[in-house]
C-alpha positions in Angstrom: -19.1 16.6 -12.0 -16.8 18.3 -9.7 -18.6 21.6 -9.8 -21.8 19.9 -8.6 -19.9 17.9 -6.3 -17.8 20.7 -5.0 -21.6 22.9 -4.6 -22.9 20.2 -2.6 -20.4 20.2 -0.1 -20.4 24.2 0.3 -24.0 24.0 1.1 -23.8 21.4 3.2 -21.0 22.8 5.1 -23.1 26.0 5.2 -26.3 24.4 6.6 -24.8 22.0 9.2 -22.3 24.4 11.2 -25.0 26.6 13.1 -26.6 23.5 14.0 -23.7 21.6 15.8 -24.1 22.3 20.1 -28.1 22.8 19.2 -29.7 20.4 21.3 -32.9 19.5 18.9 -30.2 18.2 16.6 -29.3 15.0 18.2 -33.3 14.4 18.1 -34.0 10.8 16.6 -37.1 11.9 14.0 -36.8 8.4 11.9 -35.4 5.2 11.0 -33.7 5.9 8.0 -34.0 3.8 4.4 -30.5 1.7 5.3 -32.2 0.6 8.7 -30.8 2.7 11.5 -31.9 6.0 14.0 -32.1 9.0 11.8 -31.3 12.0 13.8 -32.7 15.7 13.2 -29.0 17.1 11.8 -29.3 14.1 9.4 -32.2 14.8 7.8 -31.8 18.2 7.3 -28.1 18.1 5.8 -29.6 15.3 3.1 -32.4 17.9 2.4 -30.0 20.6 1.9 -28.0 18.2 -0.4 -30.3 16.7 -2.0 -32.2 20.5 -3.2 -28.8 21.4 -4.5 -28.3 18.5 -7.0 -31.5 19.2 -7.9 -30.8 22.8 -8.8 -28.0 21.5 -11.2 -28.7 18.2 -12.3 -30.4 15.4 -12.8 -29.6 12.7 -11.2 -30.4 9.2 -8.9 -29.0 10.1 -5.7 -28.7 7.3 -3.0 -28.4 8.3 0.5 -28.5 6.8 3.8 -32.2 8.6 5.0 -33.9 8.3 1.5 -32.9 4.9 0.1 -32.8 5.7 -3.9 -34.7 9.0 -5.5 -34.3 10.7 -8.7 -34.5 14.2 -8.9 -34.1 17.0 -11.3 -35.7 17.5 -14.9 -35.6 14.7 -17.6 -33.8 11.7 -17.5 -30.8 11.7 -15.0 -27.5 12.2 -16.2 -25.9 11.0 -13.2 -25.4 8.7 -10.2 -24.6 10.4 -6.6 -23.9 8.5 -3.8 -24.3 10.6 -0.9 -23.7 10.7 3.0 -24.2 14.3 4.4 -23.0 13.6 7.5 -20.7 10.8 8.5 -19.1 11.0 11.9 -23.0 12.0 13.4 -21.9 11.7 17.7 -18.5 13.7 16.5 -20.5 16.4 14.8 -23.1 16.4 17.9 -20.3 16.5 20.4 -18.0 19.4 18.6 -15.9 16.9 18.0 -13.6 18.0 15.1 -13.7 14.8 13.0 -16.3 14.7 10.6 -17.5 14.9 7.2 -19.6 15.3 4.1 -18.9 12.6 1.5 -20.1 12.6 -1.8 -19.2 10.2 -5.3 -20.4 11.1 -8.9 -20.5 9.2 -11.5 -22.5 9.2 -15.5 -25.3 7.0 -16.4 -24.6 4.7 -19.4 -26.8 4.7 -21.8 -27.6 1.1 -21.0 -28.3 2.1 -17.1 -31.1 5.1 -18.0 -33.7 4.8 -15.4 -33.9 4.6 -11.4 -34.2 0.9 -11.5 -31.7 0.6 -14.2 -28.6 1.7 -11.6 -29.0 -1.2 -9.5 -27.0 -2.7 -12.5 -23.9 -0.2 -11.6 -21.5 -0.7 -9.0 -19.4 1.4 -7.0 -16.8 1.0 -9.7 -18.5 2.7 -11.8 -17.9 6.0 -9.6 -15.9 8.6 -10.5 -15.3 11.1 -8.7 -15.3 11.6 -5.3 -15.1 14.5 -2.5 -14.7 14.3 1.1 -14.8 17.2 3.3 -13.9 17.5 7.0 -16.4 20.3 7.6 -14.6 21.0 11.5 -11.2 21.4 9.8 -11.7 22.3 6.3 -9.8 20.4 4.6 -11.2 18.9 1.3 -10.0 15.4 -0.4 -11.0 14.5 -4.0 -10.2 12.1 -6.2 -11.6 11.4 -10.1 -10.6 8.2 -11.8 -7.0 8.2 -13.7 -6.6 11.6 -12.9 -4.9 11.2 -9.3 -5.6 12.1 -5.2 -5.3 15.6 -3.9 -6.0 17.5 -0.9 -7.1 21.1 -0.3 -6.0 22.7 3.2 -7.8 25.1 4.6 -6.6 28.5 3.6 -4.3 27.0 0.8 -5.1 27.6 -2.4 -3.7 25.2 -4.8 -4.6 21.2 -4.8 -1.9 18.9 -3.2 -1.2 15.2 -4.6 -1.8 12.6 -1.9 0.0 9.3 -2.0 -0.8 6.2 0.4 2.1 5.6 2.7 5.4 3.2 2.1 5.6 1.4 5.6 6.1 -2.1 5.1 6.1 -3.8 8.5 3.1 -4.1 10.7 5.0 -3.3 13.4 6.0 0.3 11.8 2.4 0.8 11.0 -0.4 2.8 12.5 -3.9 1.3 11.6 -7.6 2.7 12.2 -10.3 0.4 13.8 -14.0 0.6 13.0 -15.5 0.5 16.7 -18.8 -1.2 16.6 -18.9 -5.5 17.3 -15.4 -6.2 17.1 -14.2 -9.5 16.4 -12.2 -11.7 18.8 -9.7 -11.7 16.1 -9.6 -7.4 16.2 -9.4 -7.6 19.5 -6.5 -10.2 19.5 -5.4 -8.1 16.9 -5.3 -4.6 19.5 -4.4 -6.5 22.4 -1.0 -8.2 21.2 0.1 -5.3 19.6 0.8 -6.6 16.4 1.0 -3.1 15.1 2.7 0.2 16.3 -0.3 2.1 16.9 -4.3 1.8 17.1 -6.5 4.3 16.1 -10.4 5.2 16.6 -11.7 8.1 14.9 -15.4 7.4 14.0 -15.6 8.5 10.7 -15.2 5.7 8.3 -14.9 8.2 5.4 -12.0 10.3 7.0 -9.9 7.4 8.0 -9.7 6.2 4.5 -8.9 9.6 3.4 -6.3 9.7 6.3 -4.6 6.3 4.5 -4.8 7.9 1.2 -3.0 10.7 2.6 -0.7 8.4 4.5 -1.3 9.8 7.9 -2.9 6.3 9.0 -0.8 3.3 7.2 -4.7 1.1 7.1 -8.2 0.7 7.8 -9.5 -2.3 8.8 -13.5 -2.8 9.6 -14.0 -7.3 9.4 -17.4 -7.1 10.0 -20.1 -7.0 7.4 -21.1 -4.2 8.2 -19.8 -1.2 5.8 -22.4 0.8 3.9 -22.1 1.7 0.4 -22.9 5.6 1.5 -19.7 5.7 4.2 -17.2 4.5 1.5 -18.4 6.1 -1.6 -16.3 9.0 -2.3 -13.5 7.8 -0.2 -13.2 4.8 -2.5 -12.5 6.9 -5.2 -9.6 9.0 -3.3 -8.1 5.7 -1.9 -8.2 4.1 -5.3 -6.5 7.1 -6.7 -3.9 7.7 -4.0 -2.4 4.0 -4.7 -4.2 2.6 -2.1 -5.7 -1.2 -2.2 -8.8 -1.7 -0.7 -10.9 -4.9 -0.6 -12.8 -7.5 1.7 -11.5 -9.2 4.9 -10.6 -12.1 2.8 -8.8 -9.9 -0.2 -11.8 -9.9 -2.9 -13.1 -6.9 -5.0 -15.6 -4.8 -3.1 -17.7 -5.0 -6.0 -20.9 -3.2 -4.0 -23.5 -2.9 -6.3 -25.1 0.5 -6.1 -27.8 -0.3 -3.3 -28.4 1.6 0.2 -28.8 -2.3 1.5 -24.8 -3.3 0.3 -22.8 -4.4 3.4 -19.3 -5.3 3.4 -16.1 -5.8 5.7 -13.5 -3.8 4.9 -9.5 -3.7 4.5 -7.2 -0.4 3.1 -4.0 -0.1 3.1 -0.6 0.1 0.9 -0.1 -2.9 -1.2 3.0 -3.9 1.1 0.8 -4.0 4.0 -2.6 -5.5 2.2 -1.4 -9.0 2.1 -0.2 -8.9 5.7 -3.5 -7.6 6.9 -5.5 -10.2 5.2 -3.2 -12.8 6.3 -4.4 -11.8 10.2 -8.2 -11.0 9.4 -9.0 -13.1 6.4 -8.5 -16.0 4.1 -5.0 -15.7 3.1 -5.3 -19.1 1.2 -7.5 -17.5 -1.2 -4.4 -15.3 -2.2 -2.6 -18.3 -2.6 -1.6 -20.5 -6.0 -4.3 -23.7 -5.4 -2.4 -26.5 -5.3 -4.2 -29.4 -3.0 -2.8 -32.2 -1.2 -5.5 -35.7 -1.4 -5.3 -37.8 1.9 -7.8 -40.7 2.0 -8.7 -44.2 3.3 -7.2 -46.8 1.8 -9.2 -49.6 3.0 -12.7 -49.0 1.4 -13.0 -49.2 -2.7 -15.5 -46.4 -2.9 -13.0 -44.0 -1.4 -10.2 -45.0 -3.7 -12.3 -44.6 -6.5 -13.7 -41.3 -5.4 -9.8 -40.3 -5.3 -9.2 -41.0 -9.2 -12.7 -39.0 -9.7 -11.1 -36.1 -7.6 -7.9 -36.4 -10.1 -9.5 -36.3 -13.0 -11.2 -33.5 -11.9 -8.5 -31.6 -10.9 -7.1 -32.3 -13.9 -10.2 -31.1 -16.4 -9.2 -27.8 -14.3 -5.7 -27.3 -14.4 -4.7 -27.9 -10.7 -2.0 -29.2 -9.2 -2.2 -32.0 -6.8 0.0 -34.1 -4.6 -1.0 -37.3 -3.0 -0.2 -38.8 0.3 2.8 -41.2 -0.8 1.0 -44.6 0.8 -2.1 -43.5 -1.5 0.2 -42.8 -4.3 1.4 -46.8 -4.1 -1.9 -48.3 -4.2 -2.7 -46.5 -7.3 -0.5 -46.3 -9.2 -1.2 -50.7 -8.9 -4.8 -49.5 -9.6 -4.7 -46.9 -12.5 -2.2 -45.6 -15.2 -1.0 -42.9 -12.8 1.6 -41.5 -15.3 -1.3 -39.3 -17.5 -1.6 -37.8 -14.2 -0.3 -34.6 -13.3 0.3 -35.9 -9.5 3.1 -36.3 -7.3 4.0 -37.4 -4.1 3.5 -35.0 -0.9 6.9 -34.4 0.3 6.8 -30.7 1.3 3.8 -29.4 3.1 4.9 -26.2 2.1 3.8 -26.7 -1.4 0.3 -27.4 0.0 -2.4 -24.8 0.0 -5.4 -26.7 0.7 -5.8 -30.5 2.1 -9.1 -32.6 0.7 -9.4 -35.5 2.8 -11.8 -38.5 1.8 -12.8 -40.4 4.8 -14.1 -40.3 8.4 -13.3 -38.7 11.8 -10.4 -40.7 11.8 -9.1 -39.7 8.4 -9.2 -35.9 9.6 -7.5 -36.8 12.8 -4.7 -38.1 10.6 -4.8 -35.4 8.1 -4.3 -33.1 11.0 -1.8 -34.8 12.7 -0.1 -35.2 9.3 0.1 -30.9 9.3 1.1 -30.4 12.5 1.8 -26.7 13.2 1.2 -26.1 9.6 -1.5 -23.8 8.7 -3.3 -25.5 6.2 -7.3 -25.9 5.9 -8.5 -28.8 5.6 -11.7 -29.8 3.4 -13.8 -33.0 4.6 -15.3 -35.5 2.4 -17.5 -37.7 4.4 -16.5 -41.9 3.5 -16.6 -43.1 6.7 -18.2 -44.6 9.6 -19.0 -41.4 12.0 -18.3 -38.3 10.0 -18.7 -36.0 12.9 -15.4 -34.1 11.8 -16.4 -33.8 8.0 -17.8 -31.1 6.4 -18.7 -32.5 2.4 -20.9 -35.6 1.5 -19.2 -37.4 -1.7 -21.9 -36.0 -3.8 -20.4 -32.2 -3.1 -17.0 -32.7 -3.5 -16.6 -31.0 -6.8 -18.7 -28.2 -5.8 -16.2 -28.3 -2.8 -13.4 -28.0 -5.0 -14.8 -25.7 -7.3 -15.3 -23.2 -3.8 -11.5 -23.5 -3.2 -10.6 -22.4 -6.9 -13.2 -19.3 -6.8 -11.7 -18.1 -3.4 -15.6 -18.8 -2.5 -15.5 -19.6 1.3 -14.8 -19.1 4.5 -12.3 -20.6 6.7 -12.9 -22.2 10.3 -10.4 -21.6 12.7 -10.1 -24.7 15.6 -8.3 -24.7 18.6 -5.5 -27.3 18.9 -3.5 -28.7 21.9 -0.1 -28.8 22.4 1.2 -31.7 25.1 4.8 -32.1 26.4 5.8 -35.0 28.6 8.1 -33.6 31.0 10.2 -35.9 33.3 14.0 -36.5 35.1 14.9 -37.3 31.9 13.8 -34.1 30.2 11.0 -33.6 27.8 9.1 -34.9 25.0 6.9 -33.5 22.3 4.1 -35.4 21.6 1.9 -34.9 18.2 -1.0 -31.9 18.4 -4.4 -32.6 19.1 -7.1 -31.9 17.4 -10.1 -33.7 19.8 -8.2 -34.5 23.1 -5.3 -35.2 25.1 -6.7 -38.1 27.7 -4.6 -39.2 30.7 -5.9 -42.9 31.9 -4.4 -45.7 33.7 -2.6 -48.9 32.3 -4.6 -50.9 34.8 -8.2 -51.5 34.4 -10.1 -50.7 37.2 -7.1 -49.0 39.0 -7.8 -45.0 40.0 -4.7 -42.4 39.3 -4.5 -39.7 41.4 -3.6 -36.4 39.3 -2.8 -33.1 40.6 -3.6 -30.4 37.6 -2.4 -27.0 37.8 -3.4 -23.8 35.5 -0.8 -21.1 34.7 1.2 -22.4 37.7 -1.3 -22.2 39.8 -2.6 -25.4 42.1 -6.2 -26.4 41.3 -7.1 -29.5 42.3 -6.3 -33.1 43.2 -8.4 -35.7 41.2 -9.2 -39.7 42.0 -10.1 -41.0 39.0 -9.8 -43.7 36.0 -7.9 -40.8 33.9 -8.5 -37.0 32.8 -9.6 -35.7 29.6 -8.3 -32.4 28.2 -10.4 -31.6 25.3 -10.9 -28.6 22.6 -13.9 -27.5 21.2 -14.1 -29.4 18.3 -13.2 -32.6 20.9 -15.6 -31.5 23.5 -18.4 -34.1 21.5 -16.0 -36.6 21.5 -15.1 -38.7 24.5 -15.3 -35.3 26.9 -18.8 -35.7 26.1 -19.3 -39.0 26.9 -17.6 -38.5 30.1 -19.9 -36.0 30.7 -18.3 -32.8 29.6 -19.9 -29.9 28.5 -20.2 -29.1 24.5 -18.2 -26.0 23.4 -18.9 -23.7 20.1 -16.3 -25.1 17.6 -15.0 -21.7 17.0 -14.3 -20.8 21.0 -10.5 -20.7 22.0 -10.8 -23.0 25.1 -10.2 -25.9 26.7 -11.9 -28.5 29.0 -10.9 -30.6 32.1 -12.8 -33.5 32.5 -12.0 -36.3 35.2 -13.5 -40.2 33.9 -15.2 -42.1 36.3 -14.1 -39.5 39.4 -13.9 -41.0 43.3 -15.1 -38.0 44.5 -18.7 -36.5 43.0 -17.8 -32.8 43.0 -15.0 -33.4 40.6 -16.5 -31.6 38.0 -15.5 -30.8 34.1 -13.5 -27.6 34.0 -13.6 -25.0 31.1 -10.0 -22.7 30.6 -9.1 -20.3 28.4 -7.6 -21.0 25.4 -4.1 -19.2 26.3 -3.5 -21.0 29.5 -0.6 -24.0 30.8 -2.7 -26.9 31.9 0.0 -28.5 33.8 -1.0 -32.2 35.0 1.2 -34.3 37.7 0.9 -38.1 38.1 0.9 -38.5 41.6 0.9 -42.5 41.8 1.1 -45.3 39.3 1.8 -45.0 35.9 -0.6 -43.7 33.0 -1.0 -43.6 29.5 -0.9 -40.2 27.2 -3.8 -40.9 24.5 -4.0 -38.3 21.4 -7.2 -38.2 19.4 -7.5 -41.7 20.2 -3.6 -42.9 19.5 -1.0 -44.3 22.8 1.7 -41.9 22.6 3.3 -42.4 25.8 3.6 -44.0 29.1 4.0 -41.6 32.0 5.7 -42.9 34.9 5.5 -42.0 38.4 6.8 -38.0 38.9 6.3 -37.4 35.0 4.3 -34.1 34.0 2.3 -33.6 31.1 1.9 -29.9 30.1 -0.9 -28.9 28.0 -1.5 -25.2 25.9 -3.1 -24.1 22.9 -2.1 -23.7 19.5 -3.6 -22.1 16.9 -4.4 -24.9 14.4 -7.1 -25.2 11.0 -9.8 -27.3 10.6 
């Protein structure tokens, strides 16, 4: 295999350099089998690879241009997963970073046959080769037998290792480019980690972790082709590296041109820091729920001992919310149960609450600045907030065990009542922070300010502060606009306003919403609870929080 392999890239190599600065090579002459522009160089470094496997094999080759093709005499021996060119605009541009990439492994018996290795996955790979063709240098990798590198003009093979940095901030971490996330862009512009790096090869920067020049390589969106990673897989594998999805599961890519993935590499100390940013860190996490439910309806208590038993045909560990403990232990014999009672969220990984928008305001109140997702099971009245009907909550559950989901970040708010006295924190809010009067009828006249600066004064029965998730609650009704769930913002909506061009004001997520009673006294309402009374000269001061819903 690494003959072949090794012939491949030579002639590659050999083809492609006289055509890099020749302007019919940037031509677009097709869309190619995995869906995008094929250019001219493309299609002429896969021919070129392509007729050389052929010459000494016979084999299913799967390439970006072609999609899936056997060639060669007889039935095919192997599988080679094959991108001629990765790093295209580099090589068009003389740009010296870019590659041909190329992964070999045998057919089973139980695979013989084109359609036959669709049943194969890139596990099954074992060998791979990547070689910058600008530089020269040449990685490889073969299953159990280690990670080396080649330098140009060297003549013996070097073992590669990943690196040992163990703090992001130490570490220096490639970025795929194309549609990043808000979180990657959070993620560049706080600085979380030493340095950023773009280099538009997806192949070389893994082999650059693999060698420990880059520390990780992170691409969140689903959009990594089996043909990019192939052989680079292999090396990274082999040079101690960990590589999975955003949310720390197996690649697992079957051996199809249409596989698409996100995309995190790194050293082990590192992996689990990475995912905790990018991904669902719970999922890495011993499963050990916490129940919270309504206590006033019987179908929700007895959907709670269903829930147990459950959990306990599974093996999980459970706590219960200690008021929910008491009425059943009245109800059931609760000592063949596994549970306990919640004491310490930080034993929590996951929260199941039975019950309506008003149990999930609780459950969220009840966590705080904890990050801890929550999964909703409908029993109530509304059920805006919840996610499950009863008759999926084992299928919910069984989600949470498999690592089988994705987690829905919300935007909480943060309110401190500030006075001569000093300050007060008030419980986070999941829907809205509302300012009203204590007198019906009775206007308050509120001055609100954004990061310190003056924005307006408002006339009016009281002032809403909502988050996305709130903003089809009561900002709605008070004639707010409706926010995506998922958006870190906030919105200022007067009730009832004297004057008509008081109008609902959307703020980024980040800012100080810093709001003054001018005259009277008010009330500060969270997600529908009186938490305070603000006096004359007292200031409320709102900012986000990250929170999970």
């Amino acid at each position: 295999m690494f003959h072949i392999a090794r012939k491949v890239v030579e002639s590659i190599e050999k083809g492609v350099k006289p055509l890099i600065g020749w302007e019919g090579s940037e031509e677009v002459v097709k869309i190619g089998a995995d869906g995008t522009p094929t250019k001219r160089i493309d299609v002429i470094a896969e021919n070129i690879g392509i007729n050389t496997i052929e010459r000494h094999c016979s084999a299913v080759v799967i390439s970006e241009e072609i999609g899936v093709k056997k060639v060669g005499e007889g039935a095919p021996e192997y599988i080679v997963v094959l991108d001629p060119i990765d790093g295209t605009y580099n090589a068009l541009n003389n740009l010296p970073i870019y590659a041909v990439s190329i992964a070999i492994g045998k057919i089973a018996g139980k695979y013989r046959g084109l359609e036959g290795v669709r049943g194969m996955s890139i596990e099954d790979l074992e060998l791979g080769i990547v070689k910058n063709i600008a530089t020269g240098e040449i990685y490889y990798g073969r299953v159990n037998k280690g990670a080396y590198i080649l330098e140009k003009n060297d003549r013996e093979w070097k073992k590669i290792e990943v690196s040992n940095t163990k703090d992001l901030k130490d570490a220096t971490v490639g970025v795929f480019a194309y549609g990043l996330t808000t979180n990657t862009l959070n993620f560049i512009k706080d600085r979380k980690v030493r340095r950023i790096r773009i280099f538009g090869s997806v192949a070389l920067e893994m082999c650059y972790v693999a060698r420990g020049a880059l520390d990780a390589f992170i691409n969140v969106n689903e959009t990594t082709r089996l043909c990019d990673i192939a052989g680079s897989y292999v090396i990274l594998r082999e040079s101690g590296g960990v590589i999975t999805d955003r949310d720390g599961r197996p690649l697992d890519m079957k051996l199809d041109i249409g596989e698409r993935r996100s995309l995190i590499c790194s050293n082990r100390a590192l992996h689990r820091k990475l995912i905790g940013i990018f991904g669902n860190k719970w999922a890495l996490k011993p499963t050990k729920f916490a129940i919270i439910s309504r206590i006033d309806r019987e179908e929700a208590l007895n959907l709670v001992v269903q829930v147990m038993d459950y959990l306990e045909s599974r093996g999980i560990d459970y706590l219960l919310e200690e008021e929910l403990y008491n009425i059943l232990k009245d109800r059931i014999d609760i000592g063949r149960y596994r549970c306990k009672v919640m004491r310490d969220l930080r034993e929590v990984s996951h929260m199941l609450v039975i019950g309506g928008d008003g149990t999930v305001l609780r459950a969220s109140r009840l966590i705080g600045k904890n990050e801890i997702p929550i999964i909703s099971i409908d029993m109530g009245t509304v059920g805006f907030l919840t996610e499950f009907s009863r008759d999926e909550v084992f299928k919910a559950i069984d989600m949470v065990i498999q690592g089988n989901y994705e987690i829905e970040r919300r935007t909480k708010c943060s309110c401190v009542v500030k006075s001569r006295e000093g300050q007060k924190l008030l419980p986070d809010a999941l829907n809205e922070v509302v300012l009203i009067t204590k007198s019906p009828a009775k206007m308050v006249h509120f001055q609100v300010y954004i990061n310190g600066e003056f924005v307006e004064e408002v006339r009016a029965d009281g002032i809403i502060v909502s988050t996305p998730t709130g903003s089809t609650a009561y900002s709605l009704s008070a004639g707010g606009p409706i926010l995506e769930p998922s958006m870190d913002a906030f919105v200022i909506v007067p009730i009832c306003p004297f004057k008509l061009f008081s109008r609902p004001l959307v703020v980024d997520g980040n800012s100080e919403i810093l709001i003054k009673i001018a005259k009277k006294s008010a009330l500060v309402v969270i997600d529908g609870n009186v938490e305070e009374t603000l006096k004359k000269g007292n200031a409320p001061s709102q900012w986000g929080s990250t929170g999970i819903y």
